[in-house]
ZADREN-297566 format. One line per 2 residues: number of its first residue (from 0); their letters; for each residue x, y, z of N, C-alpha, C. Coordinates in steps of 0.05 Angstrom, whole numbers. Layout:
NUM> a> X Y Z X Y Z X Y Z; ...
This chain:
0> xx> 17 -24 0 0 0 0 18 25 0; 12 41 -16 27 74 -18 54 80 -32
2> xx> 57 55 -49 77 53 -65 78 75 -88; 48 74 -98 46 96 -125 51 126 -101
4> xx> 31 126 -80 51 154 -67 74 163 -72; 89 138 -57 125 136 -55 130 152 -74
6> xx> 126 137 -98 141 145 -122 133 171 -126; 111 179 -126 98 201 -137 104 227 -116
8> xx> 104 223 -98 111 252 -79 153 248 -71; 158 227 -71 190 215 -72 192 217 -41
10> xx> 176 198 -33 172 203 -2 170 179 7; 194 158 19 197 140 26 178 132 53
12> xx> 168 141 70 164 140 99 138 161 102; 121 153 119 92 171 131 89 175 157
14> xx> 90 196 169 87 195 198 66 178 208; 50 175 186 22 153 208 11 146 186
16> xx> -3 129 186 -25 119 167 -52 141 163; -63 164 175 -74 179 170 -59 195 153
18> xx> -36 206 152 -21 225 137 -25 219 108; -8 189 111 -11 171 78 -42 174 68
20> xx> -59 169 77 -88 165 68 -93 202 61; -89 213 79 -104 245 67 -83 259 48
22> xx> -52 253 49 -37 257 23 -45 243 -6; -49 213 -1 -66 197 -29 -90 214 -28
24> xx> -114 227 -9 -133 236 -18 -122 267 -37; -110 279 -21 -108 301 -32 -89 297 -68
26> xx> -74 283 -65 -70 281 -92 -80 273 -125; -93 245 -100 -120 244 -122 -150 258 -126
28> xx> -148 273 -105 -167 308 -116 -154 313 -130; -134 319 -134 -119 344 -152 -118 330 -177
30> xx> -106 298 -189 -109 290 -207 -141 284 -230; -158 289 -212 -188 289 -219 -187 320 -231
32> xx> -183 334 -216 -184 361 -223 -167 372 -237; -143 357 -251 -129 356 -269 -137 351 -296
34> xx> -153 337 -293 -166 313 -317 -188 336 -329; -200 346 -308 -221 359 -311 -224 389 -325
36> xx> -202 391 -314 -196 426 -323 -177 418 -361; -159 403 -357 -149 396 -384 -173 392 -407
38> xx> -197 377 -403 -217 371 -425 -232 398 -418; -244 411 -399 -253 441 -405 -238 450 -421
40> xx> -210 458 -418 -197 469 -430 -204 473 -459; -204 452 -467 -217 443 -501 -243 467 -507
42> xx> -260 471 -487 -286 482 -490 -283 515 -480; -251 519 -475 -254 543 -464 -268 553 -441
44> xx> -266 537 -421 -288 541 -401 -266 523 -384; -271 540 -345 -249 529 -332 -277 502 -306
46> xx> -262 490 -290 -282 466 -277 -303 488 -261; -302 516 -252 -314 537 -234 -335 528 -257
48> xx> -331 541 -285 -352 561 -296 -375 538 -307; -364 515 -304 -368 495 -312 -391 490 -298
50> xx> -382 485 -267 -400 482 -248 -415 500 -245; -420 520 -252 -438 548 -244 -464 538 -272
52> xx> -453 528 -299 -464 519 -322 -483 488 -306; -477 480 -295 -483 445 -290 -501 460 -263
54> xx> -504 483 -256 -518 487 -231 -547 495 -246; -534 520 -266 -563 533 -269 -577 507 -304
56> xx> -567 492 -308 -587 480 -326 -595 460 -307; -591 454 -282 -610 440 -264 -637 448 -258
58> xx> -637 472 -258 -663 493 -252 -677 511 -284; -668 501 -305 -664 513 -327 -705 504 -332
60> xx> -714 527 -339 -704 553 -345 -702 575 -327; -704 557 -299 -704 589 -280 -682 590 -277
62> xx> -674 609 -259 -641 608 -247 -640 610 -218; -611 625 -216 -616 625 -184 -590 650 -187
64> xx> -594 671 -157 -583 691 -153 -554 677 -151; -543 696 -151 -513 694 -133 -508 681 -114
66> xx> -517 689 -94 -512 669 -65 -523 639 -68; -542 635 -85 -549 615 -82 -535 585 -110
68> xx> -522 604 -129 -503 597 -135 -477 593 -125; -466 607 -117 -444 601 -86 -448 584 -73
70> xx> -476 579 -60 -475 558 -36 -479 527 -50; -483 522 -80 -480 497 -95 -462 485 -102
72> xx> -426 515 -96 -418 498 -113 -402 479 -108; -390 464 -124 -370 439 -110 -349 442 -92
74> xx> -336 472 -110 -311 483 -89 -320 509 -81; -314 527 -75 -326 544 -62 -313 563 -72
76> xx> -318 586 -92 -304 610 -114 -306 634 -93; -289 645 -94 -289 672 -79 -308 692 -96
78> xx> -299 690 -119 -322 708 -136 -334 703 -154; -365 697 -150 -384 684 -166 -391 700 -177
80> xx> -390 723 -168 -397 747 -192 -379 748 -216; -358 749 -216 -337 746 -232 -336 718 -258
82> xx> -338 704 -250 -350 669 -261 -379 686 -276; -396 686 -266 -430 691 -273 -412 710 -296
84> xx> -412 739 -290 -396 760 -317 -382 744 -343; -367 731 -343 -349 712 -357 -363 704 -373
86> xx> -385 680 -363 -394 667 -374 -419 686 -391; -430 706 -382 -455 723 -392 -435 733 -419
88> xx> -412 739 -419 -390 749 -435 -394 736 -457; -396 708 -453 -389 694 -475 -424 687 -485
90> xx> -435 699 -472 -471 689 -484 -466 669 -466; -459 649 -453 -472 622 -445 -489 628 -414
92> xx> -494 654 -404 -516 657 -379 -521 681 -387; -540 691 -377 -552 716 -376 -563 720 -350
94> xx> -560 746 -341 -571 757 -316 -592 776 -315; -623 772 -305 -642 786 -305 -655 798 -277
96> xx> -662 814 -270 -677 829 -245 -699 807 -240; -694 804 -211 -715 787 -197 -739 804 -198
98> xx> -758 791 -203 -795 795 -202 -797 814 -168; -784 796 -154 -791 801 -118 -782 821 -115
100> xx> -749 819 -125 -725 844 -114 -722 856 -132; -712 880 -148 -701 885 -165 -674 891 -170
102> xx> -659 898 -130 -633 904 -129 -619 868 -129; -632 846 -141 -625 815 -146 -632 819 -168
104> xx> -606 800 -171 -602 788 -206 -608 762 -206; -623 755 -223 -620 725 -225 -601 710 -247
106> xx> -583 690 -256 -570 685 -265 -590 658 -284; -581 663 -306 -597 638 -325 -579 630 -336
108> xx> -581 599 -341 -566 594 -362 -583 591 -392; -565 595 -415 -578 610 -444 -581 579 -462
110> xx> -596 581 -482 -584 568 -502 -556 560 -510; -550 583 -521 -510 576 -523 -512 553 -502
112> xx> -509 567 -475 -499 551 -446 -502 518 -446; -535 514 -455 -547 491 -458 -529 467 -481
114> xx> -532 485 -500 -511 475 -525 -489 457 -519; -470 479 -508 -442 477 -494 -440 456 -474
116> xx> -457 449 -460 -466 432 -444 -470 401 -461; -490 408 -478 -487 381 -490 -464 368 -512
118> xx> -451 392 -533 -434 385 -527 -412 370 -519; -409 378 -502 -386 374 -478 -391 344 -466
120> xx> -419 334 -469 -426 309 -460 -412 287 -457; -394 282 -497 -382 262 -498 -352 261 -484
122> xx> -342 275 -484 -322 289 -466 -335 284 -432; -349 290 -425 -343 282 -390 -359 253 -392
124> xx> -370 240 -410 -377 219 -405 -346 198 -411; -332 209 -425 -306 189 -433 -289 200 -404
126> xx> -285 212 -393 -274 220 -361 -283 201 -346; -315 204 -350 -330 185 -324 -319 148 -332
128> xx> -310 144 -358 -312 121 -362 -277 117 -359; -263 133 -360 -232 137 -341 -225 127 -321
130> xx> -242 140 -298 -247 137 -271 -257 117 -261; -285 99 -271 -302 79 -275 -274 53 -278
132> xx> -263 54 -305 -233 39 -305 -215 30 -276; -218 56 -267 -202 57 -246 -208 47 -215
134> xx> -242 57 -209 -252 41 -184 -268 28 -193; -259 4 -178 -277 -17 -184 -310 -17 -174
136> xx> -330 -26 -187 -356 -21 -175 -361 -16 -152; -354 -50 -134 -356 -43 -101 -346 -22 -94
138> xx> -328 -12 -104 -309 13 -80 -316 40 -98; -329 40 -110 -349 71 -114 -369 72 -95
140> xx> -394 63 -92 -399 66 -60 -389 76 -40; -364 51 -33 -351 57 -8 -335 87 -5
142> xx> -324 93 -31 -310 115 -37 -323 138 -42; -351 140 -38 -370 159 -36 -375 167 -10
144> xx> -379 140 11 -381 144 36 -359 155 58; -340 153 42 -314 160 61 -320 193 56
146> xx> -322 190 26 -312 216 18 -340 237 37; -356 225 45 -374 245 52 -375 238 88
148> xx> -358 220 92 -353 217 119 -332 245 129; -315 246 114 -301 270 107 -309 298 104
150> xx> -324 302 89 -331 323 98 -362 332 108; -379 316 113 -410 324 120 -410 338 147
152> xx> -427 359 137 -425 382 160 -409 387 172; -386 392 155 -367 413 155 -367 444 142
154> xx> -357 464 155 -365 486 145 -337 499 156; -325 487 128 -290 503 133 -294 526 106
């Protein structure tokens, strides 16, 4: 066990078996999110804007403000306003005055957005089938449960 570590950080020795396990976690976050941002890349679009896209065609055709885009997303963007602009830039969201509020925007995602989205399909479905390669059935489950043993109701 922790051999591909070894090699890969050039780190013979672990202070504990928790260290080894949250260094393999943290690496293999980063290699997912490697994978991830490289095939965006192709679409011009980074994993944020991506996810801000995969938030609002959940609710499509409504949208959702700012904050409530923030509090969906996978990682947590310092500036969702900034992401939301970007993407309105390129046509793929649009931002309209809430009915209730008017000093709220609501964020939509567009046609374009939708497009780009599908798209992009065959591309994160050949990722998912990467990864799939890689854990075996049983330990997708299990590897869901850790992973949310980890962080559920946490608020770092």
């Amino acid at each position: 066990m922790g051999e591909a570590l070894r090699r890969r950080i050039k780190q013979e020795s672990f202070e504990s078996p928790v260290q080894e396990a949250l260094l393999n976690l943290l690496v293999a976050a980063n290699h997912v999110r490697e994978r991830f941002n490289q095939e965006f890349a192709r679409y011009g679009i980074t994993l944020s804007q991506y996810n801000v896209l995969r938030i609002l065609k959940g609710v499509h055709p409504q949208g959702h403000p700012r904050g409530e885009i923030a509090r969906r997303m996978l990682e947590r963007a310092p500036d969702v306003t900034r992401l939301i602009s970007r993407l309105e830039k390129r046509g793929l969201v649009e931002r309209l005055s809430s009915e209730e509020d008017g000093r709220l925007s609501i964020a939509r995602i567009t046609p374009k957005g939708l497009k780009l989205l599908e798209e992009m399909r065959p591309s994160l479905e050949a990722l998912h089938a990467y990864f799939a390669g890689r854990v075996a059935p049983p330990d997708r489950h299990e590897l869901s449960r850790i992973c949310e043993d980890i962080y559920e109701e946490s608020e770092l």
